[in-house]
C-alpha positions in Angstrom: -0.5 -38.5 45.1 1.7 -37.3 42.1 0.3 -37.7 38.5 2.6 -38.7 36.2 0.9 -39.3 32.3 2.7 -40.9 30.2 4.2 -42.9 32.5 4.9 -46.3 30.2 7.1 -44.0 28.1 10.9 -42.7 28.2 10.8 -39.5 30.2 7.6 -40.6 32.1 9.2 -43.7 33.5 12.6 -42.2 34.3 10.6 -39.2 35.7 9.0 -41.6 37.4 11.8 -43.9 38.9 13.2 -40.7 40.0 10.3 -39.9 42.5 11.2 -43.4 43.8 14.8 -42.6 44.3 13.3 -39.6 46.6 11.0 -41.4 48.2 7.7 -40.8 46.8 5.8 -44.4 46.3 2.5 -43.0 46.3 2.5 -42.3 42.0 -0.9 -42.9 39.8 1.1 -43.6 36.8 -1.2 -42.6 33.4 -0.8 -44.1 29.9 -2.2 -46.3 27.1 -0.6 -49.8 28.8 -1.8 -52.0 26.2 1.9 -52.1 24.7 4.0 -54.9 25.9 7.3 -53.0 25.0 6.6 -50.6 27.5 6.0 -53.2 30.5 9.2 -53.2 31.6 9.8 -49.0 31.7 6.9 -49.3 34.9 7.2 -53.0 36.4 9.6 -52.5 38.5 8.7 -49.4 39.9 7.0 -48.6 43.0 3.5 -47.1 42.4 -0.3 -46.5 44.2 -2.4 -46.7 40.6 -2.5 -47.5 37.0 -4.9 -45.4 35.2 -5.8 -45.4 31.1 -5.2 -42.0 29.7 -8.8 -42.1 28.3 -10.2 -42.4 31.5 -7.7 -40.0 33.6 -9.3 -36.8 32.8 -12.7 -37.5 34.4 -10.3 -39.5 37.6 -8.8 -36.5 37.9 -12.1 -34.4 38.5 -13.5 -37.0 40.8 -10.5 -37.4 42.8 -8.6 -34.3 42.5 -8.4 -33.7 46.8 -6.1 -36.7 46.5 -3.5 -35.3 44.0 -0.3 -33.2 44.6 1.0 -32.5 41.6 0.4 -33.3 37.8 3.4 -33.6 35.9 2.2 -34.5 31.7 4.7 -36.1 29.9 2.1 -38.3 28.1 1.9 -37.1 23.7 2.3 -38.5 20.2 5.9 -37.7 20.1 6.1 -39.4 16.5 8.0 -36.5 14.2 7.0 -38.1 11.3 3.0 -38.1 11.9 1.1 -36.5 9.5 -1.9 -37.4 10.6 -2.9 -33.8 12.5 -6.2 -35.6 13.9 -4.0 -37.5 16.2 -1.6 -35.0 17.0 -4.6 -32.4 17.7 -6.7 -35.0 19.7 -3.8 -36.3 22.0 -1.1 -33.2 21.9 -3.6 -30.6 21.9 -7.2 -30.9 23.1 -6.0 -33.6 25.9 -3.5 -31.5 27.5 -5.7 -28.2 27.0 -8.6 -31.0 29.2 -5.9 -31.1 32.0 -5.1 -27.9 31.9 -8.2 -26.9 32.7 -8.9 -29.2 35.7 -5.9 -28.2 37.2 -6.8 -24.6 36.9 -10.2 -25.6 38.6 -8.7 -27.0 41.4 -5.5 -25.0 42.2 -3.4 -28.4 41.1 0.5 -27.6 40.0 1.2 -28.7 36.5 4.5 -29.4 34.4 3.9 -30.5 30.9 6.3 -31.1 28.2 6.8 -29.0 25.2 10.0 -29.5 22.3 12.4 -28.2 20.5 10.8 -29.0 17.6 8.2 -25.8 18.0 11.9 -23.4 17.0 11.9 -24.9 13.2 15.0 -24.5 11.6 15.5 -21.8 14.5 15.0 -18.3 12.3 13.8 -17.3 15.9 16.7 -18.5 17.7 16.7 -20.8 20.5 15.2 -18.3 23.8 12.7 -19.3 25.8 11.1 -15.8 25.5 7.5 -16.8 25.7 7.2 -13.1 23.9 8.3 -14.8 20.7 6.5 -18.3 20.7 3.4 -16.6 18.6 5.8 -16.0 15.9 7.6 -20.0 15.5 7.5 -21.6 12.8 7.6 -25.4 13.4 8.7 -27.4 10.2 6.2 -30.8 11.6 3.0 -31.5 12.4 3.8 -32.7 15.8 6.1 -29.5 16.2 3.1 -27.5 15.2 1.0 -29.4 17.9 3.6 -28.3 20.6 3.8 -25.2 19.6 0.0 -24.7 19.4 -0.8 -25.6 23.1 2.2 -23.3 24.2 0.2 -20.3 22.5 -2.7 -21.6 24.5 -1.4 -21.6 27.9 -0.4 -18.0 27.2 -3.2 -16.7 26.1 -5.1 -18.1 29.2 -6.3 -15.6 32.0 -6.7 -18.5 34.3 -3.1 -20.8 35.1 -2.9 -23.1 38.1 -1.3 -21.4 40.8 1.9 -22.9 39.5 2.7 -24.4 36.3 6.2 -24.9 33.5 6.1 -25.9 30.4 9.6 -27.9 29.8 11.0 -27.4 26.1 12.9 -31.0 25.7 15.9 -31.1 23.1 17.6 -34.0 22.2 16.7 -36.2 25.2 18.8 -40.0 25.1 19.0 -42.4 27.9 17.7 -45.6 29.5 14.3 -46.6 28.6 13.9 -46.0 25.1 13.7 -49.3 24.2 10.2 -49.3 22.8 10.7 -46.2 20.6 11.4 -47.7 17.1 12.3 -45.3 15.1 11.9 -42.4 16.8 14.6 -43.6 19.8 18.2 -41.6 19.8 20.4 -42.0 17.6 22.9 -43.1 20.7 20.2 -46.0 20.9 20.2 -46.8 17.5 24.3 -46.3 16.8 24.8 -49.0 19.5 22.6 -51.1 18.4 24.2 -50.8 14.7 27.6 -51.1 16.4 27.7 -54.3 18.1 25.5 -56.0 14.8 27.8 -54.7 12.2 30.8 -52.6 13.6 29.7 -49.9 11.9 26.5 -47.2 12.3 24.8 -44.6 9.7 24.4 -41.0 10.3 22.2 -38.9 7.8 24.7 -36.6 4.9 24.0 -33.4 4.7 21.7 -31.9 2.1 22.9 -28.1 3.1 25.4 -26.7 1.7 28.0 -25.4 5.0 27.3 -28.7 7.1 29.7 -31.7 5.6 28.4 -34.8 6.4 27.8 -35.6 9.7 28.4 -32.0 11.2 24.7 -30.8 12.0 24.8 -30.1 15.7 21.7 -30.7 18.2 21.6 -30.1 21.9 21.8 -34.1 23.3 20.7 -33.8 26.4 20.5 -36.9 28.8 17.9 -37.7 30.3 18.5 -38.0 34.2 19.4 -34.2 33.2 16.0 -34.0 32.5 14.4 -35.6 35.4 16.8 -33.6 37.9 15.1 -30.4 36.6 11.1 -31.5 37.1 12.3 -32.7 39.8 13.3 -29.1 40.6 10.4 -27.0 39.1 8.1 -29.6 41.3 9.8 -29.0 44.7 10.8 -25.1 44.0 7.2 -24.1 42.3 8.9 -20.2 42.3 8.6 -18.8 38.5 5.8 -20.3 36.5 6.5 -20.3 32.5 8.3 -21.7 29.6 11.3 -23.3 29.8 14.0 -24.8 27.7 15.3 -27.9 28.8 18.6 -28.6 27.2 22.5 -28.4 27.9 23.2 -25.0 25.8 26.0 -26.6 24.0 25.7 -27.7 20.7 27.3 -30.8 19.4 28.0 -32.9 16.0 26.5 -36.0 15.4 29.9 -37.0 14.3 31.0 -36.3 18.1 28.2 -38.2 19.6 28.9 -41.0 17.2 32.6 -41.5 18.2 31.2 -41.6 21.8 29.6 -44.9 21.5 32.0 -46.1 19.4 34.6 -45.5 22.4 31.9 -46.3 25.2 31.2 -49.8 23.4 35.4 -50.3 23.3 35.1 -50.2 18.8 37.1 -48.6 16.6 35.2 -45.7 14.6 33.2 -46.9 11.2 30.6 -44.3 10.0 28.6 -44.5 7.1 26.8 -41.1 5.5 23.1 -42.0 3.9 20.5 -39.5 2.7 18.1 -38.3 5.0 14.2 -39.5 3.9 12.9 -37.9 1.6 9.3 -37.7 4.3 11.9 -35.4 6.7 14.7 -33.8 4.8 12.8 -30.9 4.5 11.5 -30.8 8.5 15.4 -31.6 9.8 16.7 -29.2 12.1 20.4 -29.2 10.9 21.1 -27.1 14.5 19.5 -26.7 17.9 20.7 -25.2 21.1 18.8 -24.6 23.8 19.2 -21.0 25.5 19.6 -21.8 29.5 19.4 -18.0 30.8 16.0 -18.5 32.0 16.4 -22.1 33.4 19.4 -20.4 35.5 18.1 -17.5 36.6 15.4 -19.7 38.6 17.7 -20.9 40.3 18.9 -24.2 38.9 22.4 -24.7 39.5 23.3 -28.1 38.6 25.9 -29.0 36.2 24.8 -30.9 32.8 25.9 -34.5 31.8 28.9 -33.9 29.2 27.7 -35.7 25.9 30.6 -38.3 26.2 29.8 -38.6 30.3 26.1 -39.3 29.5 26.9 -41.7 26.3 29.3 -43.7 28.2 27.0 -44.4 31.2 24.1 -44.9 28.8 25.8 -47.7 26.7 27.9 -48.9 29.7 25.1 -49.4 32.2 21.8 -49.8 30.7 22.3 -50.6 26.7 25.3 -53.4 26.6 22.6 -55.1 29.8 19.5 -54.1 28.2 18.8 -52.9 31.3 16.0 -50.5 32.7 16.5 -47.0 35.2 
């Protein structure tokens, strides 16, 4: 069996849709399923076991002969929470739970870690895992991130193999359920074919106009091609960043789903809120040396590539990967 937590979710589903694509049916898929926006990320996949992320630690002691591999994807990925009880309980002390059991039992493990633990990137954007002691989130949930990172290193026992995947700017199929914290991709289209128009946040520092702060947009069958990877290569255990290395306007991705939904460009500039202007990471790029020099090879989705096949195939059919 392969574990896949968070399962219900965005990366989790594709991740887990992917495993299909190659073949692999026999999946216990772990999450909270008590959301009915999330049905449809997992009903149509193919799958052995639903189990509640409450109750998969202790399934995964009593039936640990039975699993493969244990990729986490499962978190509180809200940017906005400032509640740290919630972030510690379900970033931190869960993940440190599975960690643990997998160590125990000489299980493989992949969990996700975020850009979000580089701040407003005083650090830079490496992977180094000799600098994560010294990162500075700006948010709770980047603290979180960041905190169970420190852990892992500071660990004398590590399952035989193991990555922890730094996500950046992740868009694509599935986000549907998100709210608020979906990609702006999701929430331009959405804007687009409503109004004709779509909002992007104004700058509030002084060198980025409006609408220039660049992120690293990665999409997410980019994603899923490399845990895919780290799962059937298991050769250098560590910290990854998982991102394109290029870093791009929100202005650019904005006139990509204007093109990709056939509109003419329209862009509003509104203030950022006033609960995350000071958290916003104005830039992000994610350093790929590492990720390369493991051997991954593959070529990343262009922004306007990965845009066009987002809105083309899955938003304009509200359609699911």
């Amino acid at each position: 069996m392969i574990v896949i937590t968070g399962a219900a979710g965005f990366i989790g589903s594709n991740m887990t849709g992917r495993l299909n694509e190659e073949g692999f049916s026999d999946i216990v898929l772990v999450d909270d399923f008590s959301s009915p926006g999330k049905k449809d990320n997992y009903s149509g996949k193919k799958f052995t076991l639903k189990v509640h992320r409450d109750e998969f630690p202790e399934w995964l002691e009593s039936n640990h002969r039975l699993v493969q591999f244990v990729v986490h994807l499962g978190a509180r990925t809200d940017t906005a929470e400032n509640d740290e009880t919630i972030l510690n309980r379900l970033n931190l002390d869960y993940s440190k739970k599975l960690w643990t059991v997998c160590c125990n039992y000489g299980l493989p493990f992949i969990y996700a870690s975020s850009a979000a633990t580089y701040g407003k990137g005083d650090m830079g954007y490496s992977d180094n895992e000799d600098i994560v002691g010294e990162l500075n989130p700006m948010n709770l949930y980047g603290r979180s991130k960041n905190e169970f990172d420190k852990w892992v290193l500071d660990q004398e026992n590590k399952p035989w193999f193991w990555a922890g995947l730094k996500f950046f700017n992740v868009y694509g199929p599935n986000e549907y359920h998100k709210n608020r914290m979906a990609s702006v991709v999701f929430h331009a289209y959405k804007s687009i074919m409503a109004t004709g128009r779509m909002k992007l946040f104004r700058s509030h520092r002084p060198g980025y106009p409006d609408g220039e702060q660049r992120r690293d947009f990665v999409y997410v069958g980019d994603v899923t091609d490399i845990i895919y990877y780290m799962m059937t290569k298991r050769e250098k255990p560590g910290i990854y960043n998982v991102g394109t290395g290029e870093a791009r306007t929100f202005n650019d991705l904005a006139k990509s789903v204007f093109r990709a939904a056939g509109k003419e460009p329209c862009i509003e500039y509104i203030d950022i809120p006033e609960d995350i202007r000071d958290k916003y990471q104005y830039f992000t790029r994610a350093d790929t040396g590492k990720l390369r020099a493991a051997g991954y090879t593959k070529p990343f989705t262009p922004l306007e590539e990965g845009v066009e096949k987002y809105v083309k195939q899955y938003l304009s059919k509200e359609s699911y990967f």
